[in-house]
N, C-alpha and C positions, 0 to 999 in steps of 0.2 A: 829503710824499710818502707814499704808502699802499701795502703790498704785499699782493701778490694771498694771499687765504687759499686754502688747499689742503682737497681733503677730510680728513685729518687733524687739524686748526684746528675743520672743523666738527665733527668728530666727539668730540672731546673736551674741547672747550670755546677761548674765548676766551684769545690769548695775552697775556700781559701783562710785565711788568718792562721790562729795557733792550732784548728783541730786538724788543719791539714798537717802539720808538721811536727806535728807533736811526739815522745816519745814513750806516751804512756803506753797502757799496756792495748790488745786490738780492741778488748771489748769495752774496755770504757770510751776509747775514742770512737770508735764505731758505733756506738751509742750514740756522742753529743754529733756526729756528723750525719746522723739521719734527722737529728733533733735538729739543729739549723739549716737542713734541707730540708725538711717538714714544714718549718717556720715560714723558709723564703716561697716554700710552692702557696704558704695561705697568703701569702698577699698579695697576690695577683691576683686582679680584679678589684680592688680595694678600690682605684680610681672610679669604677663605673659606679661601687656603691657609694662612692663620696657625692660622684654627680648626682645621681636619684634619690642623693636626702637636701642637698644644698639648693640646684636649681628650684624645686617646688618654694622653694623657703625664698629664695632671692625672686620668683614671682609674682611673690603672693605681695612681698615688701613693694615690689614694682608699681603692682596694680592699688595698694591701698594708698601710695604716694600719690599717685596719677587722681585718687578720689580726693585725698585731702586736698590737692592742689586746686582741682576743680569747684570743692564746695569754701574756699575760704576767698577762688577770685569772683566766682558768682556774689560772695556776702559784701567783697568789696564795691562791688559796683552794684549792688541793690544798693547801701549804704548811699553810692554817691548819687543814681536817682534818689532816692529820697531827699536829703539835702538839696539839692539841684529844684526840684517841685517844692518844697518849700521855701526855698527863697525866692522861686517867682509866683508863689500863692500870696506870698508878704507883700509884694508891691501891689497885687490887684487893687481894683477899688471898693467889688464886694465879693460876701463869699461863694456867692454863684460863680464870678469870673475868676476867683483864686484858684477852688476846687476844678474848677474849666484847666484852668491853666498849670497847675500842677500838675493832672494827669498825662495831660499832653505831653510835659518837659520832662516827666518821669518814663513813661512811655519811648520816649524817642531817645533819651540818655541812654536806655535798656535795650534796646533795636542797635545805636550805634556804637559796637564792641561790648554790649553786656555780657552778662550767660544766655543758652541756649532755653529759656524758660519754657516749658509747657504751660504755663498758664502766669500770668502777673497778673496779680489784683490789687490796686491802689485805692488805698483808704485816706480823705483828708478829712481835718478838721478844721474849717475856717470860718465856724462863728464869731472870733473875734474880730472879722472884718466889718462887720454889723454892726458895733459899737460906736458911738460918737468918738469925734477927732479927742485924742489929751488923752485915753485911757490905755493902760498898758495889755495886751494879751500878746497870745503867741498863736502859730499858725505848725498845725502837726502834718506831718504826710507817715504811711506807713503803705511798705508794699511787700505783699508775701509772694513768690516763686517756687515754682511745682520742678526744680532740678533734675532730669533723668539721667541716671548713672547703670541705664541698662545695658550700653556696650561693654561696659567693665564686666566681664561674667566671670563673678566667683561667689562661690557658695556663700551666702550669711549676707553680702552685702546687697541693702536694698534696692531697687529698680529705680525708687525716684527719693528724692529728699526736701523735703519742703525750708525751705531758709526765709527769714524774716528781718525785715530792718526798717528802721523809724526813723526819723529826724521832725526836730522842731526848730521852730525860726521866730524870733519876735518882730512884731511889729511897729512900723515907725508909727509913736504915739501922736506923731506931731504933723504928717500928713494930711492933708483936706480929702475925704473921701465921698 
């Protein structure tokens, strides 16, 4: 016995398993055979709507990667100008030529392979170079960078990001300066 196909059958393709061959009675199997043509016609398209929820999503994850990655190599290498300028603010002999020369070594570690800064400002503190030989102090560098994250264009995230890093350096007490 053969049951009549519906335009749903043809439109979606040929039925197949137990409702094809079944030998219940027409109406109940002509029932679940429009019911699992019905089923297979909803889910076509299903791949385009998986793409227009997933892509936005694996994006967005793209573009916040690409920020964290840029604001944590920028903090690296503020970090290592800093240190860098403080250990050559230590050796100076005072703190005119430490603070001289801090910025300088901070500067140029930043210039070669830092972040792309919109602005570095380097802060030292090297009054302790001032003090007589035998005393203990330390010598601070701090520099803040103005990071622009404007090519990354998505909504919420900021245009620039300011990051800050510091390092201190002691001084040899025992130097003649």
């Amino acid at each position: 016995m053969s049951w009549p196909v519906d335009d749903a059958t043809r439109q979606c393709g040929t039925l197949s398993g137990r409702w094809a061959t079944s030998r219940r009675s027409q109406v109940s199997a002509g029932h679940h055979r429009r019911l699992k043509a019905t089923n297979r016609c909803r889910q076509t398209g299903s791949v385009a709507i998986e793409t227009v929820l997933i892509v936005p999503a694996l994006l967005l994850f793209v573009i916040l990667t690409i920020a964290l990655a840029r604001w944590a190599t920028a903090y690296a290498d503020l970090q290592s100008g800093a240190l860098a300028g403080a250990r050559a603010a230590a050796l100076a002999a005072d703190s005119t030529e430490g603070a001289q020369l801090a910025e300088r070594i901070s500067r140029q570690q930043m210039v070669s392979g830092g972040p792309n800064c919109q602005t570095l400002t380097v802060t030292t503190s090297t009054a302790a170079l001032d003090q007589d030989p035998g005393q203990l102090g330390e010598v601070s560098v701090s520099l803040v960078c103005l990071l622009p994250l404007g090519d990354l264009t998505l909504p919420g995230l900021p245009g620039q990001v300011t990051i800050e890093a510091a390092a201190d350096c002691p001084i040899d007490p025992f130097v003649p300066r």
